[in-house]
C-alpha atoms as a printed R data frame, in Angstrom:
    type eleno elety resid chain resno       x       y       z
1   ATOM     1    CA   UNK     A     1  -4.312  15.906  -6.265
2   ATOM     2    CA   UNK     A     2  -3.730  12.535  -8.210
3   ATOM     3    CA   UNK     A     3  -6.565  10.743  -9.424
4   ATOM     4    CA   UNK     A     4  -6.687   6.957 -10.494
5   ATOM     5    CA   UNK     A     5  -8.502   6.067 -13.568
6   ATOM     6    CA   UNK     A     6  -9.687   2.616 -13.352
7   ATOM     7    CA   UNK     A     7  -9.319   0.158 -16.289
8   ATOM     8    CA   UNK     A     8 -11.668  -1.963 -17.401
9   ATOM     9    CA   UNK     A     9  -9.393  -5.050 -16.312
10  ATOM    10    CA   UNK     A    10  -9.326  -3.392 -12.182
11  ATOM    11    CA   UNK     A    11 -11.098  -5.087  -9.968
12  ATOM    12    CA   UNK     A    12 -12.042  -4.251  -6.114
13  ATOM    13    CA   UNK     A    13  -8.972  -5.347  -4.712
14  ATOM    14    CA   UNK     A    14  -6.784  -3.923  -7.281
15  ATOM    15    CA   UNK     A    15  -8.505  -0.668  -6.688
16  ATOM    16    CA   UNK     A    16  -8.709  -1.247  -2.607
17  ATOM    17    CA   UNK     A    17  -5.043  -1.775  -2.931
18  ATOM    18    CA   UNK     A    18  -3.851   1.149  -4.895
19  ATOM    19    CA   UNK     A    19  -5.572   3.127  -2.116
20  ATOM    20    CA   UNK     A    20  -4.318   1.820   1.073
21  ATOM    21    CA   UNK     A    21  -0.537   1.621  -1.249
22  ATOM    22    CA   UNK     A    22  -0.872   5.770  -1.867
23  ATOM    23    CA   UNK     A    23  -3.257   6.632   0.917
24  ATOM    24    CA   UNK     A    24  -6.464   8.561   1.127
25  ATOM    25    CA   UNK     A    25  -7.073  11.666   2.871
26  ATOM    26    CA   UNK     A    26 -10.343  12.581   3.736
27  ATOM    27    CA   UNK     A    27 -11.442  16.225   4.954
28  ATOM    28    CA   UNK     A    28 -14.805  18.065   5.631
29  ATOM    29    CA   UNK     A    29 -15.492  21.317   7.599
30  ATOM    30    CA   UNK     A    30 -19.080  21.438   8.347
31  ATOM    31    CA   UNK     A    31 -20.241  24.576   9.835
32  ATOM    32    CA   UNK     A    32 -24.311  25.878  10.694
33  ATOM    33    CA   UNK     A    33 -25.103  28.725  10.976
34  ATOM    34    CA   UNK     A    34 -28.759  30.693  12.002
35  ATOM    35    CA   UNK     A    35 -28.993  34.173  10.717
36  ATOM    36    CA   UNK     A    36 -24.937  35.144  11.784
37  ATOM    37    CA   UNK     A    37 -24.585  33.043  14.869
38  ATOM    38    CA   UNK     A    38 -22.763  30.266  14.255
39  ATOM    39    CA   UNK     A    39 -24.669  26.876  16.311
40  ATOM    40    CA   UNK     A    40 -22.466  24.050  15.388
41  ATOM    41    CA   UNK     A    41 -18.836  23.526  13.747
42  ATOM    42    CA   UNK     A    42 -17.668  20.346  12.659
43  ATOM    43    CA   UNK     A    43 -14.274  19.465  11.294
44  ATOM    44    CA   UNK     A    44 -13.098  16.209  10.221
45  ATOM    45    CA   UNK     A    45 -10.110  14.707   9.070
46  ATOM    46    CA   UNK     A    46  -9.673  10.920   8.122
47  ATOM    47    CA   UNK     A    47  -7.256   9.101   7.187
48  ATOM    48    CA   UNK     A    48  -7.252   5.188   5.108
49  ATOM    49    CA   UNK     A    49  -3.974   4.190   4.295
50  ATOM    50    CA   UNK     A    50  -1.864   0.909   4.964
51  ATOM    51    CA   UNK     A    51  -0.010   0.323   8.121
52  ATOM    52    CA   UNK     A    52   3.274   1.001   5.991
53  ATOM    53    CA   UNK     A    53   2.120   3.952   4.473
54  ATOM    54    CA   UNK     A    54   0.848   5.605   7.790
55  ATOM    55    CA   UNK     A    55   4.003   4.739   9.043
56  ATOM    56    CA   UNK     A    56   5.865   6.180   6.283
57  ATOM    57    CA   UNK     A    57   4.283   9.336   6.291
58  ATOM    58    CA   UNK     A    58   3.893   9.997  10.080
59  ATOM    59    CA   UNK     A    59   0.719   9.521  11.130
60  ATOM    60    CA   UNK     A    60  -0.452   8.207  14.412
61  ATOM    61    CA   UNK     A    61  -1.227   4.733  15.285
62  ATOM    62    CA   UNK     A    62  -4.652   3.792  17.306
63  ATOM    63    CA   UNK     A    63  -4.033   3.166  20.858
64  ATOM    64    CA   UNK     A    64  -3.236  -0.170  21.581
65  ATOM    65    CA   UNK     A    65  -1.500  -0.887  18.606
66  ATOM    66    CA   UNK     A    66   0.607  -4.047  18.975
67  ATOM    67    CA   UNK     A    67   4.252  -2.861  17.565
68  ATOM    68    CA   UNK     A    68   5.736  -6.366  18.388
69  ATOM    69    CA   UNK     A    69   3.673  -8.549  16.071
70  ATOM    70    CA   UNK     A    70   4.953 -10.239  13.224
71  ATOM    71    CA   UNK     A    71   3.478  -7.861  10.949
72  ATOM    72    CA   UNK     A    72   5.423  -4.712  12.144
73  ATOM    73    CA   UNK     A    73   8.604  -6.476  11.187
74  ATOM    74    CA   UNK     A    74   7.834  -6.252   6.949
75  ATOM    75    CA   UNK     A    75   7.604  -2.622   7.211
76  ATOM    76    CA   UNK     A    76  11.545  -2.999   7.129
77  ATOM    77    CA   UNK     A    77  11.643  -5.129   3.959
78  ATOM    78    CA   UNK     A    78  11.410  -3.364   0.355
79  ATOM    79    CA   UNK     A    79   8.800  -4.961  -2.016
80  ATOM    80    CA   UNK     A    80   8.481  -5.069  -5.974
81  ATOM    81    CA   UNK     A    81   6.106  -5.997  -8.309
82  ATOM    82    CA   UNK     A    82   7.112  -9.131 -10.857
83  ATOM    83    CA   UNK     A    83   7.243  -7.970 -14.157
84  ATOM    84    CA   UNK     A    84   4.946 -10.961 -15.467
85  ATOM    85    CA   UNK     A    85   2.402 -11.517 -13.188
86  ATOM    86    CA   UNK     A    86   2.196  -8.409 -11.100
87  ATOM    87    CA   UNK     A    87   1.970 -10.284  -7.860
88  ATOM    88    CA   UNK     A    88   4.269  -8.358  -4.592
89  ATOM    89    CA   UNK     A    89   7.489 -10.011  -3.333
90  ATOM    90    CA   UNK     A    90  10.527  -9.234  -1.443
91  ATOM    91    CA   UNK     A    91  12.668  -7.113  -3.975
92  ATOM    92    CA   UNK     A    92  15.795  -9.218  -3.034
93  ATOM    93    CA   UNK     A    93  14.182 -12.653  -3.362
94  ATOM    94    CA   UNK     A    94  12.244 -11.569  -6.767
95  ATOM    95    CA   UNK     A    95  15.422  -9.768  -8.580
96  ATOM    96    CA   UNK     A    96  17.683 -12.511  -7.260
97  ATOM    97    CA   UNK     A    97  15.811 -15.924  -7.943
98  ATOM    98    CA   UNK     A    98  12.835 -15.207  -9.734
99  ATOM    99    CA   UNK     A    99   8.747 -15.274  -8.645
100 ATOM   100    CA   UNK     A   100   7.817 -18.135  -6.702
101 ATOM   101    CA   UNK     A   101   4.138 -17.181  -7.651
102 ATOM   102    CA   UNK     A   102   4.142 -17.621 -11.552
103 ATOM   103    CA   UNK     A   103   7.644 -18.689 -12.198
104 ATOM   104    CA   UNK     A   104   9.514 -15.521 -13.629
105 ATOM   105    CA   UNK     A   105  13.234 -16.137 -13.506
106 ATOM   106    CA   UNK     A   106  15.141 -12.683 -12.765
107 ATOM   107    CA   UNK     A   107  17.266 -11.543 -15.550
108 ATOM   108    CA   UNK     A   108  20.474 -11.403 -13.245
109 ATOM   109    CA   UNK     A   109  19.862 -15.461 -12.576
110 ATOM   110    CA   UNK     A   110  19.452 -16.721 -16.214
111 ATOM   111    CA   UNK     A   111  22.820 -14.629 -16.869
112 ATOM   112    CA   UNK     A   112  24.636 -16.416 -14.485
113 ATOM   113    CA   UNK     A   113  23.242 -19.815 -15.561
114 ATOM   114    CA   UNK     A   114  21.595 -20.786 -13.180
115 ATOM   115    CA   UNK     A   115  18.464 -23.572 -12.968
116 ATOM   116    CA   UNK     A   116  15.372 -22.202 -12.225
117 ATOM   117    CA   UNK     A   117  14.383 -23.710  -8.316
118 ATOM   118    CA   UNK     A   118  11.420 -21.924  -7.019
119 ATOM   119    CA   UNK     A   119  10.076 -22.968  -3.373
């Protein structure tokens, strides 16, 4: 089992992130019993994870679930985090140009020389 310590500088969404990033799993077997008949057994199991990370790891999708939205199509694209302001981008756009977010130029475009032009 991993655990996340928090940091004092973690807020809500930092935390709220983390866990639909990794996943929670969530299990409880509730069973009562009078004298050694058993009345009532309960099992649950729940999940709270990300689209991607259900995805990635199997698990079933609600009924219903719209697989041709816009949405569905990021699951294909791999994401990083920029080394200066920790904000996610497309891992080819952020190692190749830079972060459009705080202005980070990738190490591989100042070597070739490059001008910094962030959209």
């Amino acid at each position: 089992m991993v655990t996340a310590t928090p940091t004092r500088g973690d807020t809500l969404a930092d935390v709220l992130e983390r866990v639909l990033d990794k996943g929670v799993v969530i299990t409880a077997d509730i069973t009562v019993f009078v004298g050694d008949v058993e009345l009532l057994g309960i099992k649950i199991r729940a999940a709270i994870a990300s689209f991607e990370t259900a995805a990635k790891y199997g698990l079933e999708f609600p009924a219903g679930t719209n697989f041709s939205a816009p949405g569905w199509k990021e699951l294909g694209k791999e994401f990083s985090y920029c080394p200066s302001c920790g904000n996610k981008s497309d891992k080819n756009i952020l190692f190749g140009a830079g972060c459009s977010h705080c202005g980070w130029i990738s190490p591989l475009k100042s070597k070739l020389g490059e001008k910094q032009v962030i959209a």
